[in-house]
N, CA, C and O atoms as a GROMACS GRO file, in nm:
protein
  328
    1UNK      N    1   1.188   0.815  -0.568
    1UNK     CA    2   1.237   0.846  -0.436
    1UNK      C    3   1.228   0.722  -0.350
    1UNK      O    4   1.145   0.632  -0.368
    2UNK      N    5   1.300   0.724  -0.273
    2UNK     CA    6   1.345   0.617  -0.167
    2UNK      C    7   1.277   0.662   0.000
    2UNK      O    8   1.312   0.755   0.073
    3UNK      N    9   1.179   0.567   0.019
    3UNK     CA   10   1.158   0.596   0.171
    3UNK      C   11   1.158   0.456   0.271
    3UNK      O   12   1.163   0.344   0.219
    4UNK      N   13   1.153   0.472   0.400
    4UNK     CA   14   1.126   0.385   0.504
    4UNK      C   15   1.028   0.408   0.608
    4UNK      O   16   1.032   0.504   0.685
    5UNK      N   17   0.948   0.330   0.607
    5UNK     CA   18   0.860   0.338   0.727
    5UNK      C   19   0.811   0.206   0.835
    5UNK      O   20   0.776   0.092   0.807
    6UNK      N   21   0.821   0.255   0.928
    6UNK     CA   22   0.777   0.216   1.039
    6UNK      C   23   0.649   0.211   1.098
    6UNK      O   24   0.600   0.316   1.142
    7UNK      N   25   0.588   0.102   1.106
    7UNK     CA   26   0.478   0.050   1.157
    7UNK      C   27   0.426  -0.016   1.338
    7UNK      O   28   0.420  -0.138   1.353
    8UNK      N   29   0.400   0.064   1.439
    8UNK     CA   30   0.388  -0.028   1.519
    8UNK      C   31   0.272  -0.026   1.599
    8UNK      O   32   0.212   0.064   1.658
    9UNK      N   33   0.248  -0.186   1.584
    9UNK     CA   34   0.071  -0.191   1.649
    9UNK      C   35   0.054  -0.115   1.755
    9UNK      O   36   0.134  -0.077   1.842
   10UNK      N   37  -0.092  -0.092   1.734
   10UNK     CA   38  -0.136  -0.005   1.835
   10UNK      C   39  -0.225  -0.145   1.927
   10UNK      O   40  -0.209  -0.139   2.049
   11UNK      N   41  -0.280  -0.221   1.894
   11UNK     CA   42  -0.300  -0.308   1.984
   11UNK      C   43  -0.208  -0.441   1.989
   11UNK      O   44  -0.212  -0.491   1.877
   12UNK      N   45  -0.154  -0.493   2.045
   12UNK     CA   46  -0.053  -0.618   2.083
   12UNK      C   47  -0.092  -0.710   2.080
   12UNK      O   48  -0.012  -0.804   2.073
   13UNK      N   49  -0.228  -0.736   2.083
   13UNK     CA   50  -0.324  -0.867   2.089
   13UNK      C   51  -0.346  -0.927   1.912
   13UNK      O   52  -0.383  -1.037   1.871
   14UNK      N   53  -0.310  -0.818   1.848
   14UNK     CA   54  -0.295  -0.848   1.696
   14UNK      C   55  -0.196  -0.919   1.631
   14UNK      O   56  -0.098  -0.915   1.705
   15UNK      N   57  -0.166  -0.993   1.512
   15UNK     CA   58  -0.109  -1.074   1.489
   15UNK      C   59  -0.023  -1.014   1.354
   15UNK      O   60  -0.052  -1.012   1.234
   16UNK      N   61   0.077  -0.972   1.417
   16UNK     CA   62   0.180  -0.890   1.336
   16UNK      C   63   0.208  -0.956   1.171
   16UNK      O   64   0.246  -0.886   1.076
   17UNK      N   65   0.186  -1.063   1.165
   17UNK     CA   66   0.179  -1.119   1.046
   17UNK      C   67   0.080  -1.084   0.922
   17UNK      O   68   0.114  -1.092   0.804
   18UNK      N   69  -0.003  -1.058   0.952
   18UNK     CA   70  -0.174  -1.029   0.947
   18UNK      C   71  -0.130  -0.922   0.866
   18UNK      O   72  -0.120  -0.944   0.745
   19UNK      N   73  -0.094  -0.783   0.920
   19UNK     CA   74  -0.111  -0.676   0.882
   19UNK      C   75   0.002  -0.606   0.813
   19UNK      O   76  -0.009  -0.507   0.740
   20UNK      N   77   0.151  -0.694   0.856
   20UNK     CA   78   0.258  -0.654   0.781
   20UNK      C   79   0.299  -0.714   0.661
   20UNK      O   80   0.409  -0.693   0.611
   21UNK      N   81   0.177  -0.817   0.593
   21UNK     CA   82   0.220  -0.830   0.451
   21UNK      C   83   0.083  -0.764   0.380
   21UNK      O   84  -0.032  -0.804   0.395
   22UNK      N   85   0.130  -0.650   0.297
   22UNK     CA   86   0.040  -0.588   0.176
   22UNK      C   87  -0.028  -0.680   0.048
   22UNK      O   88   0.020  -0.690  -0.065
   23UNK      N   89  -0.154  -0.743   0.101
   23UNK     CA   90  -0.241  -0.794   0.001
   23UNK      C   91  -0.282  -0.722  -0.118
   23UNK      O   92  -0.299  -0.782  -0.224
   24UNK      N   93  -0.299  -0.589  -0.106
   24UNK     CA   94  -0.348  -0.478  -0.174
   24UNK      C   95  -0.252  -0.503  -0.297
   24UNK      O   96  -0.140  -0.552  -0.291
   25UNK      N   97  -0.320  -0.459  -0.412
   25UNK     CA   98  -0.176  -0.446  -0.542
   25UNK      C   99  -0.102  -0.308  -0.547
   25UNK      O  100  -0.152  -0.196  -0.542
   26UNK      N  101  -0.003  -0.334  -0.556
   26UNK     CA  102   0.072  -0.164  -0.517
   26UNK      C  103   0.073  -0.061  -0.668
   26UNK      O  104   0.097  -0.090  -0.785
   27UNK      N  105   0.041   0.052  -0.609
   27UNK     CA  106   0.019   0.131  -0.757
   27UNK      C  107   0.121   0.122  -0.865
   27UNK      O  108   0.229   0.087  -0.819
   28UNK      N  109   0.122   0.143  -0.994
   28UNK     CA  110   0.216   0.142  -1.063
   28UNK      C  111   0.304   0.243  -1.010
   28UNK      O  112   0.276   0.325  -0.923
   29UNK      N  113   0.455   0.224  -1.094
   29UNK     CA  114   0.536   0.348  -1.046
   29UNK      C  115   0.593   0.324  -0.855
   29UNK      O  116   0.670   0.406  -0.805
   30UNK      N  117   0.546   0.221  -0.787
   30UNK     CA  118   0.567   0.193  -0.648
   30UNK      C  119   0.617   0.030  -0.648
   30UNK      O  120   0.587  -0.063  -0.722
   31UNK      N  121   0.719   0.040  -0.518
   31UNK     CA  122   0.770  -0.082  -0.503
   31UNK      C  123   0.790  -0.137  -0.388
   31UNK      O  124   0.882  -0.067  -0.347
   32UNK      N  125   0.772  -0.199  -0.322
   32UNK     CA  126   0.797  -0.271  -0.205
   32UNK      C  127   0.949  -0.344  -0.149
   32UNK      O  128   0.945  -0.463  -0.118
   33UNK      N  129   1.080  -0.271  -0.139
   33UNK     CA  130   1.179  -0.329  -0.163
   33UNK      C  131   1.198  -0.459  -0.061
   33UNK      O  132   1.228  -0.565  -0.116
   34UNK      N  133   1.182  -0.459   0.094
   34UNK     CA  134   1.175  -0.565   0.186
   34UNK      C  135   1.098  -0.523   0.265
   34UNK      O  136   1.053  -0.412   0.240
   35UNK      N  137   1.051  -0.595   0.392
   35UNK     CA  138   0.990  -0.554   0.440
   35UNK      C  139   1.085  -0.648   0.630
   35UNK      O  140   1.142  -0.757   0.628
   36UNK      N  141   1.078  -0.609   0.684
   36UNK     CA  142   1.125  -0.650   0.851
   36UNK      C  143   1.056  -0.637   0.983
   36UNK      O  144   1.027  -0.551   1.066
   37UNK      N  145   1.043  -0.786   0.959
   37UNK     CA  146   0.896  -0.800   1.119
   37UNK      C  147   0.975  -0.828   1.256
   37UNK      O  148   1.051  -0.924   1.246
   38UNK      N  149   0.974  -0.776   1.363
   38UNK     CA  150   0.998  -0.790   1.473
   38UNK      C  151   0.880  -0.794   1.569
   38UNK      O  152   0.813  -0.719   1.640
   39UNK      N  153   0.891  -0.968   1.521
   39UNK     CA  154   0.744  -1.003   1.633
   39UNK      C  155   0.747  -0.946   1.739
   39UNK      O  156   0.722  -0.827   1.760
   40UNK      N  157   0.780  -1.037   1.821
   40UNK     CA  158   0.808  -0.970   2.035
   40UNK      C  159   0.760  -0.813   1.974
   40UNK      O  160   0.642  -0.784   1.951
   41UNK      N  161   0.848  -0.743   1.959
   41UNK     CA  162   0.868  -0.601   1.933
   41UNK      C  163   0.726  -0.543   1.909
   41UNK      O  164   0.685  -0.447   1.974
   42UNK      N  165   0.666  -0.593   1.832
   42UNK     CA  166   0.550  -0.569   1.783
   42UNK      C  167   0.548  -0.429   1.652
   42UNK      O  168   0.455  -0.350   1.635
   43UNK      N  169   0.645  -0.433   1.594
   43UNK     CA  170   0.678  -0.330   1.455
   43UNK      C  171   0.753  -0.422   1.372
   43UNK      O  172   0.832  -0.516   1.384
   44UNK      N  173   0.672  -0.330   1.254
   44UNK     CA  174   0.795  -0.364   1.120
   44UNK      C  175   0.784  -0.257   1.037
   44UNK      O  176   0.687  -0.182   1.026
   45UNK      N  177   0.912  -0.253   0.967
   45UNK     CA  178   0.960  -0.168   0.893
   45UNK      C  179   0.984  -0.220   0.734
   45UNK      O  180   1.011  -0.337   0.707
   46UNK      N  181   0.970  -0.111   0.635
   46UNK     CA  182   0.943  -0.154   0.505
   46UNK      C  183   1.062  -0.066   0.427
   46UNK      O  184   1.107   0.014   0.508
   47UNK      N  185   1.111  -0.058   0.331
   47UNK     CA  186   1.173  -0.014   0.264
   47UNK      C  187   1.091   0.010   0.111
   47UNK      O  188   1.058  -0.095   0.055
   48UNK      N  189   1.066   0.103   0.060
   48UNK     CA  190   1.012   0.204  -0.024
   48UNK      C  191   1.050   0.247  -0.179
   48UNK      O  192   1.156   0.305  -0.206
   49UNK      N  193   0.957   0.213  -0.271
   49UNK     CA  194   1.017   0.337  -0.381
   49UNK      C  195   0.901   0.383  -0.433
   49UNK      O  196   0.799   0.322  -0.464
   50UNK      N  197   0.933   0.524  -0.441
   50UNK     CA  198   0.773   0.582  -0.464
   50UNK      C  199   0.805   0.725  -0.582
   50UNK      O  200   0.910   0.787  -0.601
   51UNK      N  201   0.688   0.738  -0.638
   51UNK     CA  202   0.740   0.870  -0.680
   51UNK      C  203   0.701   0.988  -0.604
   51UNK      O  204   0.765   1.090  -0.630
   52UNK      N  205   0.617   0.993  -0.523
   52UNK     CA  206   0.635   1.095  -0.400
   52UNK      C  207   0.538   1.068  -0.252
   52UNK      O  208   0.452   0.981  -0.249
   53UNK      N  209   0.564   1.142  -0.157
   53UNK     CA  210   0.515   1.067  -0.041
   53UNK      C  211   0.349   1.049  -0.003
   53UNK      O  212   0.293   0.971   0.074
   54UNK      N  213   0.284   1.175  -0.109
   54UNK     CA  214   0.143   1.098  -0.106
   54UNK      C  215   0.092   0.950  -0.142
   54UNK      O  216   0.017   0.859  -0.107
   55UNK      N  217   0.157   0.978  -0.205
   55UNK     CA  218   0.123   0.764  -0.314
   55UNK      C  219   0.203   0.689  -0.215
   55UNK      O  220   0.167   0.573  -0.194
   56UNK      N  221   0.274   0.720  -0.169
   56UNK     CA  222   0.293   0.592  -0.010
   56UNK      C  223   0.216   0.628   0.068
   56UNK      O  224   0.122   0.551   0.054
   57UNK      N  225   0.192   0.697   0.145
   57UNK     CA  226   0.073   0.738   0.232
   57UNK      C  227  -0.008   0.704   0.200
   57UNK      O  228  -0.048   0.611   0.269
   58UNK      N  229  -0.106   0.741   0.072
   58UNK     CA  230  -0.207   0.662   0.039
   58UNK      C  231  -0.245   0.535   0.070
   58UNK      O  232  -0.327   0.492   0.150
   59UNK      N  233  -0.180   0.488   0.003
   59UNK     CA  234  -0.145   0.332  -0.035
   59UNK      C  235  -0.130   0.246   0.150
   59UNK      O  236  -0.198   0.157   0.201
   60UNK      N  237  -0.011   0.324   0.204
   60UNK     CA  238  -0.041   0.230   0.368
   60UNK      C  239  -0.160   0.251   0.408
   60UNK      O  240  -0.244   0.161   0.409
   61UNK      N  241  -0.185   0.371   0.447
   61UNK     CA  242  -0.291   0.408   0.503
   61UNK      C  243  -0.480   0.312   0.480
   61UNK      O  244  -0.569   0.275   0.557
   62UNK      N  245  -0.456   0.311   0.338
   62UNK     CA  246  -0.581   0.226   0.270
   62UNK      C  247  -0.530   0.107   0.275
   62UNK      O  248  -0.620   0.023   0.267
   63UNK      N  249  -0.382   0.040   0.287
   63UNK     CA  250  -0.387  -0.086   0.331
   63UNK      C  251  -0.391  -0.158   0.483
   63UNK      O  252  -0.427  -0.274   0.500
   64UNK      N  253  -0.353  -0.078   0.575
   64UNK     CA  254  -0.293  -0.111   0.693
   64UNK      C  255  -0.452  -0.032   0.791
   64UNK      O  256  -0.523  -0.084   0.877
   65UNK      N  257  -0.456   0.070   0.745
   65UNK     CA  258  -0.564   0.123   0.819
   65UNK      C  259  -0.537   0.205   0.950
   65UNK      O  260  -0.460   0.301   0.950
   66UNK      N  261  -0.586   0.175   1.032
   66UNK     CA  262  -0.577   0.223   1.148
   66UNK      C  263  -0.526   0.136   1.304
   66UNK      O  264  -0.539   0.155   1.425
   67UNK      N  265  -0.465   0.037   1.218
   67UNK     CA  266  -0.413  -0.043   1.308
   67UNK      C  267  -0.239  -0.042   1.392
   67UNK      O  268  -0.171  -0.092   1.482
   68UNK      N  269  -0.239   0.048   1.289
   68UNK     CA  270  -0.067   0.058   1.387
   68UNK      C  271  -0.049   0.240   1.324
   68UNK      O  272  -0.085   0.297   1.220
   69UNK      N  273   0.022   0.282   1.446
   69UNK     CA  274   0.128   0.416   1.434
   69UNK      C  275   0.202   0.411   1.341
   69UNK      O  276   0.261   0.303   1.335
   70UNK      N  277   0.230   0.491   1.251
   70UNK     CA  278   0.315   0.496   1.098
   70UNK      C  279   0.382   0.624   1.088
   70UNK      O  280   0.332   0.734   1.068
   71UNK      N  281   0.531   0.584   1.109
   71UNK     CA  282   0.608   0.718   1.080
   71UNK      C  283   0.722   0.630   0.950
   71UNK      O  284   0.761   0.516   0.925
   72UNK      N  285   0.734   0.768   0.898
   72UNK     CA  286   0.812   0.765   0.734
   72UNK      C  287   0.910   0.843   0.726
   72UNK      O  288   0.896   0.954   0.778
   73UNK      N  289   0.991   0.822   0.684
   73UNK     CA  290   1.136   0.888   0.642
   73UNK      C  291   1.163   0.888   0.506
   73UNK      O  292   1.162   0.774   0.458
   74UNK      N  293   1.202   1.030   0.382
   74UNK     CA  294   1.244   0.969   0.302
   74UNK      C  295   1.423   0.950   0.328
   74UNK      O  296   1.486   1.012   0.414
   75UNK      N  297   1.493   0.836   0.220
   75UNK     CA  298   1.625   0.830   0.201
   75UNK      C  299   1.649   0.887   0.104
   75UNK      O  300   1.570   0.889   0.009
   76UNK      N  301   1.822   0.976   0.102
   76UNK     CA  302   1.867   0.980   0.023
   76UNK      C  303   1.943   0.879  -0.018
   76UNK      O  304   2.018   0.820   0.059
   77UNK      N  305   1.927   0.840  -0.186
   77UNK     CA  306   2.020   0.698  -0.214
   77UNK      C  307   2.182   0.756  -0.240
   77UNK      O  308   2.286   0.690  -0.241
   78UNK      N  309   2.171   0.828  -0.249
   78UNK     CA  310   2.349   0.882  -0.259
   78UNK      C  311   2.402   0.870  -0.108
   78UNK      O  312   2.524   0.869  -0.104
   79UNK      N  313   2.363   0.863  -0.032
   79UNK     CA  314   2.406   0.878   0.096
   79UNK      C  315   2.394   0.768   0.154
   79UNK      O  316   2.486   0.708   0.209
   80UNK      N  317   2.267   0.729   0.145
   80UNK     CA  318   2.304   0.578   0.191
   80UNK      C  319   2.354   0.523   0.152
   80UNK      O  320   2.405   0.450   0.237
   81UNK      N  321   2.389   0.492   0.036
   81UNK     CA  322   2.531   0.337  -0.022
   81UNK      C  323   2.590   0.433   0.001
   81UNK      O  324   2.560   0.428   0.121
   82UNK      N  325   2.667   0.545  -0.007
   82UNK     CA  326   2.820   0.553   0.018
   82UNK      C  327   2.880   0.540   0.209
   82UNK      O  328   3.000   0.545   0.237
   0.00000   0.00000   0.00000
C-alpha cells in the first residue's frame, strides 16, 4: 500500500533538517519513496510504501517522536497515475 504523510514541527526553533531525514533502518517490506522539506514552512511530507498503516505509524512515531504533528493519508495507485 501506498501512503503520504505530513509532518509539521510543533516547535519552530527546531531544525527541520534534523528530524526530516530517517536515521532509523526502515523495516523490511517498507520504503521511503521521497521525502519534501519546506523549510520557512516548517513541514515535510514523505511518500510511503508499507504493507499496512501500523508499520508506518510505528516506525514514524519511534523515529520522529514527539516532535512534530503527523497526519497520513493512504493513496490509491490506480488513481493517482491515471
Amino acid at each position: 500500500m501506498f501512503f503520504v504523510s505530513q509532518h509539521q514541527l510543533l516547535n519552530q526553533q527546531q531544525n527541520i533538517n534534523n528530524i526530516a531525514f530517517f536515521e532509523q533502518e526502515l523495516p523490511s517490506k517498507m520504503l521511503l519513496h521521497s521525502t519534501f522539506i519546506y523549510v520557512e514552512e516548517g513541514y515535510f511530507q514523505c511518500v510511503w510504501e508499507a504493507e499496512n498503516t501500523d508499520m508506518l505509524l510505528q516506525y514514524i512515531h519511534t523515529t520522529v517522536g514527539d516532535g512534530c504533528q503527523i497526519d497520513y493519508y493512504s493513496v490509491d495507485p490506480i488513481t493517482a497515475i491515471s
